[in-house]
C-alpha positions in Angstrom: 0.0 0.0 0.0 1.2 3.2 -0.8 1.6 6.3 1.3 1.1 9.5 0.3 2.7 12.6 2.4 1.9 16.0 1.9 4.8 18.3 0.5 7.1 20.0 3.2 5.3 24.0 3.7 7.6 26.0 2.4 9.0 28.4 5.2 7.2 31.8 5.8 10.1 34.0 5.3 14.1 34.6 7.0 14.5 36.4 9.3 16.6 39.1 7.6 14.8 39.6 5.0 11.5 40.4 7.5 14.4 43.0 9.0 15.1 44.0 5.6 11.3 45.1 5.3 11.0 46.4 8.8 13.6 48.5 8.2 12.1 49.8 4.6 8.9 50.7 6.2 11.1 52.5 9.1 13.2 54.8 6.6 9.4 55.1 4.1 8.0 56.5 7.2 10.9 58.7 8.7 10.7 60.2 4.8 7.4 61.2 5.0 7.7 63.1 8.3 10.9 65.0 7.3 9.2 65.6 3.7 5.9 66.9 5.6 7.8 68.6 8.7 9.6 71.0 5.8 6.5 71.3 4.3 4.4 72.2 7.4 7.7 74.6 8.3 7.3 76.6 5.1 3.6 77.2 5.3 4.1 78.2 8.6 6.5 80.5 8.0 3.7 82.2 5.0 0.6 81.7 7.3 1.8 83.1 10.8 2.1 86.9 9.5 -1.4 86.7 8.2 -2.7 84.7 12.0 -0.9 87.5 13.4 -3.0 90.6 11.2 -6.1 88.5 11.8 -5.6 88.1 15.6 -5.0 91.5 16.2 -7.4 92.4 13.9 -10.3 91.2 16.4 -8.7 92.3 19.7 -10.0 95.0 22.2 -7.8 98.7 21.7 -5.9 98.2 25.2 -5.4 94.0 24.4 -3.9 94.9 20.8 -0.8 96.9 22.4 0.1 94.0 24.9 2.0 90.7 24.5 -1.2 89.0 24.3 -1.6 86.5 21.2 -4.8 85.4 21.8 -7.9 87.8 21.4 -10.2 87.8 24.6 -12.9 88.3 24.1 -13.3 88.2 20.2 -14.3 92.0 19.4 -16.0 90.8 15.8 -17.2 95.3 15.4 -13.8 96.4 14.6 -14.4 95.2 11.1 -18.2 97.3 11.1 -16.0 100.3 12.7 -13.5 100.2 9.9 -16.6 100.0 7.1 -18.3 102.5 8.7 -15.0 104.8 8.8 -16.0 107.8 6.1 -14.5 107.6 2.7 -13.8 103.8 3.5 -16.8 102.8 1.5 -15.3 105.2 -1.5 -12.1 103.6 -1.3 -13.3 100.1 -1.7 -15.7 101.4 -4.7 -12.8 103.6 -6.3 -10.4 100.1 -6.2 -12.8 97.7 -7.5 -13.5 100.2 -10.4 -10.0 100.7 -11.5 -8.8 96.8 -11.0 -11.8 95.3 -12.8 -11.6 98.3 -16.0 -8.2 98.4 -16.0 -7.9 94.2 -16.1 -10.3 94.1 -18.8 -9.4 96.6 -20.7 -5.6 95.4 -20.4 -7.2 91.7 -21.6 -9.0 92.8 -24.6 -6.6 95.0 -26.1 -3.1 92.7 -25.5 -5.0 90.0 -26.8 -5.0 90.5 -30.7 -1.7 92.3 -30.3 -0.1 88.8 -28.8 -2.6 86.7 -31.9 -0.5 88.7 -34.1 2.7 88.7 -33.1 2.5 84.7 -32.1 0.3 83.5 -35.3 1.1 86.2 -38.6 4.2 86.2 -40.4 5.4 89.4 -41.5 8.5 91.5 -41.9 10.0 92.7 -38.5 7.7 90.9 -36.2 11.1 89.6 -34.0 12.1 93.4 -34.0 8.5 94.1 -32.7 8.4 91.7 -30.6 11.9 92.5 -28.5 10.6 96.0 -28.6 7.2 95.3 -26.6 9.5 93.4 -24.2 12.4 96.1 -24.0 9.3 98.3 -22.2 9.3 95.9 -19.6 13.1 96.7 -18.7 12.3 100.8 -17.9 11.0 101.5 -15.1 7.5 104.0 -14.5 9.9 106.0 -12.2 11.9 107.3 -15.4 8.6 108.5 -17.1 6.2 109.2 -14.4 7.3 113.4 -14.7 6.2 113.8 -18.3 3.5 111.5 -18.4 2.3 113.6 -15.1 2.7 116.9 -17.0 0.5 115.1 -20.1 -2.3 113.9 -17.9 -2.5 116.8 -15.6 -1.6 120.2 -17.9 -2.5 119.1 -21.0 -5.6 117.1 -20.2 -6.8 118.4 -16.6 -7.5 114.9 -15.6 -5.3 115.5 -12.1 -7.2 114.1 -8.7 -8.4 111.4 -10.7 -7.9 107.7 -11.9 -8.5 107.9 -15.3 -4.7 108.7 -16.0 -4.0 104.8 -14.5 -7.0 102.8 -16.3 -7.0 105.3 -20.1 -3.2 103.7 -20.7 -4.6 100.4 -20.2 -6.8 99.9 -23.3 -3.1 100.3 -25.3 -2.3 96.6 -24.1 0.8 96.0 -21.8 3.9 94.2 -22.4 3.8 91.7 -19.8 0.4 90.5 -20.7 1.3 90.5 -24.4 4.4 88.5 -23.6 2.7 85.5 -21.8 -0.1 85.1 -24.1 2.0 85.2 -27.0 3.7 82.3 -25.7 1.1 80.4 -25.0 -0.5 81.1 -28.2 2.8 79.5 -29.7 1.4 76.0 -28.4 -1.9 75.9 -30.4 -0.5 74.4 -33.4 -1.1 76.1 -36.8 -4.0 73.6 -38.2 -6.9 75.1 -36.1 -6.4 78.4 -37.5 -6.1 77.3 -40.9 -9.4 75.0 -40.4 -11.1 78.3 -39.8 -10.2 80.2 -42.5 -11.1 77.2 -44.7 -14.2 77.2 -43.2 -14.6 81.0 -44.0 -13.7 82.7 -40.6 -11.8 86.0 -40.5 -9.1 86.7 -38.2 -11.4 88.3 -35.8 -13.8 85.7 -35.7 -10.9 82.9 -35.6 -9.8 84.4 -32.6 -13.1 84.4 -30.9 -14.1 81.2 -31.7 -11.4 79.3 -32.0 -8.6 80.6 -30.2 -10.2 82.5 -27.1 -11.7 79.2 -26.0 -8.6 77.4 -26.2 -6.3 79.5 -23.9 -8.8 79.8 -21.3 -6.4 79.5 -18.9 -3.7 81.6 -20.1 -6.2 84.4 -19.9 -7.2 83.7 -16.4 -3.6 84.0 -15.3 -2.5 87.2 -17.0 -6.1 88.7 -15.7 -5.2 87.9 -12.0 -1.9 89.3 -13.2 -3.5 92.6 -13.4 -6.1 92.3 -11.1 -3.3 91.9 -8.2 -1.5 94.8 -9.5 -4.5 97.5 -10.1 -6.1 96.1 -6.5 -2.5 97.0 -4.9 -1.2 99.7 -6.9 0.3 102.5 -4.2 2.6 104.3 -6.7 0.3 105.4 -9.3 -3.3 106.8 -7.1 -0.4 108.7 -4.8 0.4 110.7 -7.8 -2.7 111.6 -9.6 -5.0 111.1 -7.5 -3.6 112.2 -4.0 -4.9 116.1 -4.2 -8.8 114.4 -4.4 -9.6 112.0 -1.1 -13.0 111.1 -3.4 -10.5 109.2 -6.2 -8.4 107.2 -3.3 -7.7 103.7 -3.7 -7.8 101.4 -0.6 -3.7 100.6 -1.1 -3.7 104.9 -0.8 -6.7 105.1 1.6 -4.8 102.4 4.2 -2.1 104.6 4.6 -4.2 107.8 5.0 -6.6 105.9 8.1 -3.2 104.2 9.4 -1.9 107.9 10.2 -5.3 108.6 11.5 -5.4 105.6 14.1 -1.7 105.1 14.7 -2.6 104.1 18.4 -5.4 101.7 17.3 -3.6 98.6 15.8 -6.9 96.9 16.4 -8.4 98.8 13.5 -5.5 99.3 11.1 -5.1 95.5 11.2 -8.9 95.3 10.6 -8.6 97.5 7.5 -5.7 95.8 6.2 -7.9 92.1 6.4 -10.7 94.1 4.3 -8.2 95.2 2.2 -6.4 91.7 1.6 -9.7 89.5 2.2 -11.1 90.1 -1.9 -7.5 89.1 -3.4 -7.1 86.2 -1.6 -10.9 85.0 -2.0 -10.5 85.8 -6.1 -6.7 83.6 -5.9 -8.9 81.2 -3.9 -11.1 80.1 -6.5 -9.2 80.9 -9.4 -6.3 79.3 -8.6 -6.5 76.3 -10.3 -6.4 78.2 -13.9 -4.1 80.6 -12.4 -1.4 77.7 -11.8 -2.3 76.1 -15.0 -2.0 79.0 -17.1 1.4 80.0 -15.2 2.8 76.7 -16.2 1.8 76.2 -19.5 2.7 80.6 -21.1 6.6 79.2 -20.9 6.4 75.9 -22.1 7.3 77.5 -26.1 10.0 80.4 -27.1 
C-alpha cells in the first residue's frame, strides 16, 4: 500500500529579509515626516504673519498693544467700525472700479496684439516683438514726470484715476508677452481650419482661439487684477490732491496715520483690504497655476 505525504510548507520567510522590510517601512516613514515637517515649516513660515494681522485684527484697543496673542474676548465690530470709517466705502468702490476696467481693458486689447505677433508672419515681427519686451526693462519712475505733465496740464484729468485705467486699453507688455507664448502652443491647423471654413481673423480668434487659452487668460487677468487692486505708486500721484478718487492701497495709509494708536483697526482694515484678493486667488487658482505653467512651455 502506498503512502502518500503531503509536501514539506515551504518556510514563511528569513529572518533578515523580515528585518530588511521592517527596516524599509522605518526609513518610508521617517521620509514622509521629514518631507511633511519642511512642508508644514514653510507654510508656517507664510501663514503666521497673516494669523498674526487677523488676531489682532479682532482684539479689544488696550489687548492689541500687549504681548497678548490670543484675542479675549473676540471684538467681531472692529471690522463694522473700519466699514463704517467715512470715505472707507469710496475707497473700496474707487479700487474695484480701477482693477476690474483696467484688467479688462488690459485683456481685450493685449489680446489680438499677442494673436498677431504669435500667429502672422510678416517683416519685422522679431524686432516688434523684443521691442514690446524692451518696455518691460524701464522702469515708470523714469517717465512718471512727463506723463504727469501730459495727464494733468494738458488734459486736466489731475485728482483722478483715469490717467492709470485710459493707458490700459493700449495693451501691456507683460500681458502680451505671456499670451503670445502660450498662443505659440496651439498648433497652426486650427487656425487654418477656420479660414477654410470661412472665418476672418477676428472671428478665428473668438471662436477658436479665445476658447482654447482659457487658462492663459485667467492668469494674466489675476496678473493685473493683483496689481491694479494694490497699486500705491500710481493713485499717490494723480489722484492724491482728491480723497474722493483714493484707492484702498492709498486710503490704508491715509486711516493708518489717522489711528496710529489703534492697531486693532489698522489690522482690521488691512484684512478688508487683503480679504477680496485672496478670496478671487482662492477660487481661481487652479487656472491661475495652470496657465502660469503652460505661457513658458514654447520660445
Amino acid at each position: 500500500m502506498t503512502t502518500l505525504t503531503a509536501p514539506a510548507t515551504p518556510a514563511t520567510g528569513h529572518p533578515a529579509d523580515a528585518r530588511a522590510r521592517r527596516t524599509a517601512r522605518r526609513k518610508a516613514r521617517l521620509h514622509w515626516i521629514a518631507v511633511h515637517s519642511l512642508g508644514l515649516a514653510a507654510a508656517a513660515f507664510f501663514v503666521l504673519p497673516f494669523a498674526f494681522v487677523f488676531l489682532t485684527a479682532v482684539m479689544s484697543d488696550n489687548q492689541a498693544l500687549t504681548r497678548d496673542l490670543w484675542p479675549h474676548p473676540w471684538q467681531w465690530s472692529n471690522f463694522r467700525t473700519v466699514w463704517d470709517t467715512p470715505g472707507f466705502l469710496t475707497w473700496w468702490r474707487n479700487t474695484l472700479v480701477y482693477a476690474v476696467s483696467g484688467t479688462v481693458l488690459t485683456v481685450v486689447s493685449s489680446l489680438p496684439v499677442a494673436y498677431a505677433l504669435a500667429k502672422f508672419r510678416f517683416r519685422g515681427r522679431n524686432l516688434i516683438m523684443v521691442l514690446v519686451i524692451s518696455t518691460m526693462m524701464l522702469p515708470p519712475q523714469v517717465v512718471i514726470i512727463p506723463m504727469y505733465l501730459f495727464w494733468t496740464k494738458q488734459l486736466g484729468m489731475d485728482g483722478t484715476l483715469w490717467p492709470l485705467i485710459i493707458p490700459m486699453a493700449f495693451g501691456d507688455a507683460f500681458t502680451i508677452f505671456l499670451l503670445r507664448q502660450f498662443l505659440l502652443t496651439i498648433p497652426k491647423e486650427y487656425t487654418e481650419a477656420a479660414r477654410v471654413d470661412g472665418c476672418g481673423e477676428l472671428r478665428t480668434l473668438v471662436t477658436v482661439i479665445v476658447p482654447m487659452i482659457r487658462p492663459a487668460i485667467a492668469a494674466v487677468a489675476l496678473f493685473q487684477f493683483f496689481y491694479c487692486w494694490n497699486d500705491y505708486f500710481g493713485p499717490q500721484i494723480y489722484a492724491s490732491s482728491n480723497p474722493a478718487a483714493w484707492t484702498l492701497s492709498y486710503g490704508l495709509e491715509s486711516f493708518k496715520g489717522a489711528h496710529h494708536t489703534n492697531w486693532n483697526l489698522t489690522m482690521a482694515a488691512t484684512v478688508l483690504v487683503m480679504a477680496p484678493v485672496i478670496v478671487v486667488f482662492f477660487f481661481a487658482q487652479k487656472a491661475f497655476i495652470e496657465g502660469v505653467t503652460l505661457t513658458g512651455v514654447k520660445g
